[in-house]
Residue frames relative to the residue before (quaternion, step in Angstrom):
aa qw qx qy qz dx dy dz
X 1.0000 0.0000 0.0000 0.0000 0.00 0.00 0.00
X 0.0186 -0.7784 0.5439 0.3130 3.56 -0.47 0.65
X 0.3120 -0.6427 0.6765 0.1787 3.89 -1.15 0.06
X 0.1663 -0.7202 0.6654 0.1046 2.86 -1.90 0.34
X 0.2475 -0.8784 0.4031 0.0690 3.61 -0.42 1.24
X 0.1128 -0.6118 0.7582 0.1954 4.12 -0.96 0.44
X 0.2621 -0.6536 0.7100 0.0049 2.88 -1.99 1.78
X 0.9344 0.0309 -0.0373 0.3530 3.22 -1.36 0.67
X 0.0305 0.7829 -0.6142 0.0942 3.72 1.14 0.75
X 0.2657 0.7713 -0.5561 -0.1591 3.23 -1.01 -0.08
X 0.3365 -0.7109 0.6173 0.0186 3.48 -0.56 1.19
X 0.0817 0.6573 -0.7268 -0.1820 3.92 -1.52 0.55
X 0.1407 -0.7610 0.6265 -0.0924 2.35 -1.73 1.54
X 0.4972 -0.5131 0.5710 0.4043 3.93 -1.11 -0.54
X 0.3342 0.6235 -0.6129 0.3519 3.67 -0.53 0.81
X 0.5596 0.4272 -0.5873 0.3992 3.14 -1.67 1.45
X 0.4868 -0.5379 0.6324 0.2717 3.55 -1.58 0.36
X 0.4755 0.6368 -0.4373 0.4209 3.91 0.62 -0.38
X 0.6209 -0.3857 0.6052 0.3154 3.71 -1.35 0.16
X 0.8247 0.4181 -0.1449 0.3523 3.00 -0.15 -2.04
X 0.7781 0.3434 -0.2326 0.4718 3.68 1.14 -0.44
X 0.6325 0.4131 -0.5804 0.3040 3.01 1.37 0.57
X 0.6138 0.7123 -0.1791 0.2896 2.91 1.45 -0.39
X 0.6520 0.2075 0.0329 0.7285 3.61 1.95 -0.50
X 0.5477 -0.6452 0.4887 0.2118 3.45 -1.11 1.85
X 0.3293 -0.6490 0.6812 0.0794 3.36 -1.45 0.71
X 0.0612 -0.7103 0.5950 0.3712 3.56 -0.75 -0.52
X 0.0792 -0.7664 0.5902 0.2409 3.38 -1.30 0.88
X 0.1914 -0.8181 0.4818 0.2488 3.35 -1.58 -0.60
X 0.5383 -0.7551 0.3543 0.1203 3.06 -1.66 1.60
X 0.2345 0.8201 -0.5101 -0.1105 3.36 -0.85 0.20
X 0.2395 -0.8860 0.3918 -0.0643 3.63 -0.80 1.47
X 0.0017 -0.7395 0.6705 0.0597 3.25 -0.34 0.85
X 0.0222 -0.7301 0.6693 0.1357 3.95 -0.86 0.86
X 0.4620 -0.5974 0.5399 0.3717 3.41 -1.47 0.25
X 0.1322 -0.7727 0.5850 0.2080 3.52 -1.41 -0.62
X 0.6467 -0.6781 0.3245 0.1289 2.96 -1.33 0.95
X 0.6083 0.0350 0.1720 0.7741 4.13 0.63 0.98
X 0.6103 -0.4703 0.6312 0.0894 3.06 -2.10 0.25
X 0.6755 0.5809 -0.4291 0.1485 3.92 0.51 -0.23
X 0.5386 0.4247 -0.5930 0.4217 3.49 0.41 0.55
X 0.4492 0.7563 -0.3231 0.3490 3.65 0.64 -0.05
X 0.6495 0.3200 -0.0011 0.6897 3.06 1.81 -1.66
X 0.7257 0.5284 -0.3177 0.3054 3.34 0.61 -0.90
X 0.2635 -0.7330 0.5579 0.2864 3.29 1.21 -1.60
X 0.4953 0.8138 -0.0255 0.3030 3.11 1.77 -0.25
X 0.1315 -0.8310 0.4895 0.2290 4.01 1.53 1.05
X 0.8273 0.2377 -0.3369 0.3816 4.30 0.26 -0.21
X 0.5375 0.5064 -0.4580 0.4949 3.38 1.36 1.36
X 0.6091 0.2341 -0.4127 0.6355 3.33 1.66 0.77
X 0.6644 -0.3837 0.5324 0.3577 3.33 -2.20 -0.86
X 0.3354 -0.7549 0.5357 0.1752 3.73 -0.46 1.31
X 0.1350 -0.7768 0.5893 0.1765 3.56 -0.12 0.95
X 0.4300 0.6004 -0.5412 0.4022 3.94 0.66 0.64
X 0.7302 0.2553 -0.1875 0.6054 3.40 0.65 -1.07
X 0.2946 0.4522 -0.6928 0.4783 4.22 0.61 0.91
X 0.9408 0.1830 -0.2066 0.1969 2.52 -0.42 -1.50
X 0.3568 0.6540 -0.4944 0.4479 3.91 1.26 -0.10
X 0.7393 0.4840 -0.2526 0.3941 3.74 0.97 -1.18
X 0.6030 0.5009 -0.4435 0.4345 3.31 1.29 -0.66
X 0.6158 0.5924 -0.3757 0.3587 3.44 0.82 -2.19
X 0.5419 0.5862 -0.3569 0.4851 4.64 0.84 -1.08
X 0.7911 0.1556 -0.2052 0.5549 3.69 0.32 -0.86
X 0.7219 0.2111 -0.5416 0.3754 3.29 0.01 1.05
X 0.4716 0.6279 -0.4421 0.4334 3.34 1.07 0.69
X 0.6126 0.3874 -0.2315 0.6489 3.76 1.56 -0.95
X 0.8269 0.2998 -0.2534 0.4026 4.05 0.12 -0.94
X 0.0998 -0.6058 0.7308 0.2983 3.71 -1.57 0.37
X 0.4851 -0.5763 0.6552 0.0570 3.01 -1.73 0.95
X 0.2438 -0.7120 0.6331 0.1810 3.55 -0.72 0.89
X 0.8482 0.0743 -0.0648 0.5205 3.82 1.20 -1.41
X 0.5756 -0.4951 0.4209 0.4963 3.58 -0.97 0.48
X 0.7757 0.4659 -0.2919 0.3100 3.87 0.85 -0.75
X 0.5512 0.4547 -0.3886 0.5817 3.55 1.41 0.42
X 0.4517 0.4678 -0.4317 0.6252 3.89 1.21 -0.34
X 0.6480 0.5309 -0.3429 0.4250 3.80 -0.04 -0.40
X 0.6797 0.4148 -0.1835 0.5764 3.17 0.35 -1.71
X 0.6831 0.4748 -0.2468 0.4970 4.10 0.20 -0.87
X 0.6566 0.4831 -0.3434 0.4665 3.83 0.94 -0.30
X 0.8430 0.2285 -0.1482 0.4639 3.16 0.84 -1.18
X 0.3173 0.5647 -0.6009 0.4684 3.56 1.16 0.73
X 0.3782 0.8464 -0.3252 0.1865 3.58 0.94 -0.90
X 0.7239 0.5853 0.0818 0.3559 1.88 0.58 -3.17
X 0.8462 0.3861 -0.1560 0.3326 2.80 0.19 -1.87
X 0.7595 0.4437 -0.2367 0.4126 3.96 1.33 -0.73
X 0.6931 0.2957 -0.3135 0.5778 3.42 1.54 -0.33
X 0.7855 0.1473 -0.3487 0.4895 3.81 -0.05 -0.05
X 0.5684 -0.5762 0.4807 0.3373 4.06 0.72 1.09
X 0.5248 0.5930 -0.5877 0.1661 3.94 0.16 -0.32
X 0.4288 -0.6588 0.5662 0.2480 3.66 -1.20 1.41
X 0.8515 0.0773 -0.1062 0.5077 3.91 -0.03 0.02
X 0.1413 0.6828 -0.7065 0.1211 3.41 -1.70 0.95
X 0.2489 -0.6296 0.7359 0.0130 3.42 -1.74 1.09
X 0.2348 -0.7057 0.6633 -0.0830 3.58 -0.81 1.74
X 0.1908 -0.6416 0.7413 0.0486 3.81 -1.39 1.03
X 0.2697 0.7322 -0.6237 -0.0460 3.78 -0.62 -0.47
X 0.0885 0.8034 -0.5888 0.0087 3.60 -0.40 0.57
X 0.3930 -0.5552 0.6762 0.2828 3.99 -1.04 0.24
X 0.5110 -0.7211 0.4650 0.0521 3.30 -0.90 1.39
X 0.6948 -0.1398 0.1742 0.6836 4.36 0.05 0.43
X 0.0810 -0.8482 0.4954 -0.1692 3.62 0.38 1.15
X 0.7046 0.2327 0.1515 0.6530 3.53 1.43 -1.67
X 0.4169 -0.5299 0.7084 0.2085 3.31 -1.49 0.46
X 0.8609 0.0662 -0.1479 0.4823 2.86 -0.50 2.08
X 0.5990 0.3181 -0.3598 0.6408 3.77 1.62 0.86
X 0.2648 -0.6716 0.6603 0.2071 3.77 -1.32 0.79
X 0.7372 -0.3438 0.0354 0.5806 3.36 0.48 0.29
X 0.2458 -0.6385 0.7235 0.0920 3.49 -2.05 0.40
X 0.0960 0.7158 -0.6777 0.1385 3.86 -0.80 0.57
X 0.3248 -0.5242 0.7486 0.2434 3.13 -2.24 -0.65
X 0.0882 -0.6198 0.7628 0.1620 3.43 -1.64 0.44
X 0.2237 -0.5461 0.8072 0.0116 3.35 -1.79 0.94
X 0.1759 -0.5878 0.7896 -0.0061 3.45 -1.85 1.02
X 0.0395 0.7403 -0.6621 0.1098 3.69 -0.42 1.17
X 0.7768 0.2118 -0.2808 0.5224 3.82 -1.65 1.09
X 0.6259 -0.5733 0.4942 0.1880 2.99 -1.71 0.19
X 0.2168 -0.7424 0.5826 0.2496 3.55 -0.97 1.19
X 0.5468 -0.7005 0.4459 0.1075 3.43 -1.34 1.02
């Protein structure tokens, strides 16, 4: 399967169960491995025989502009429902993490693997 991947997005947003995070942006950060369907942009050369990671990630940067996130693991779960219903892609591995979160952590997160590698 080949995939195409988005490194270190990082988007500030509100997200957390804290006051203080709902109340003051955080930066978090993305990382994306998407599957793909077949091989034909490979052969083709062809941007609407793959997944436009401009308009991923425009799509992600939109839903954290409209949703607060209480947990990094429903942001996750809400990213790659995304993925998987608007650009059809049969397999993806989400990172999100909150950036210096703690005194004394560079970042904490969760990764989710959703669909089926091919």
């Amino acid at each position: 399967m080949d995939t195409i991947f988005i490194s270190e997005l990082r988007i500030e947003t509100r997200i957390g169960i804290y006051e203080r995070e709902k109340q003051v942006a955080q930066t978090i950060q993305l990382d994306l491995e998407i599957g793909l369907r077949g091989e034909h942009a490979a052969h083709s050369d062809r941007i609407e025989d793959t997944i436009d990671y401009a308009e991923v990630v425009a799509d992600i940067r939109k839903l954290f502009a409209e949703q607060h996130f209480a947990l990094l693991e429903h942001a996750a779960e809400s990213i790659a429902q995304l993925v998987i219903r608007d650009f059809k892609a049969p397999w993806l591995r989400i990172t999100i993490a909150k950036l210096a979160p703690l005194a004394g952590v560079r970042k904490l997160g969760v990764t989710i693997e959703r669909g089926k590698r091919q």
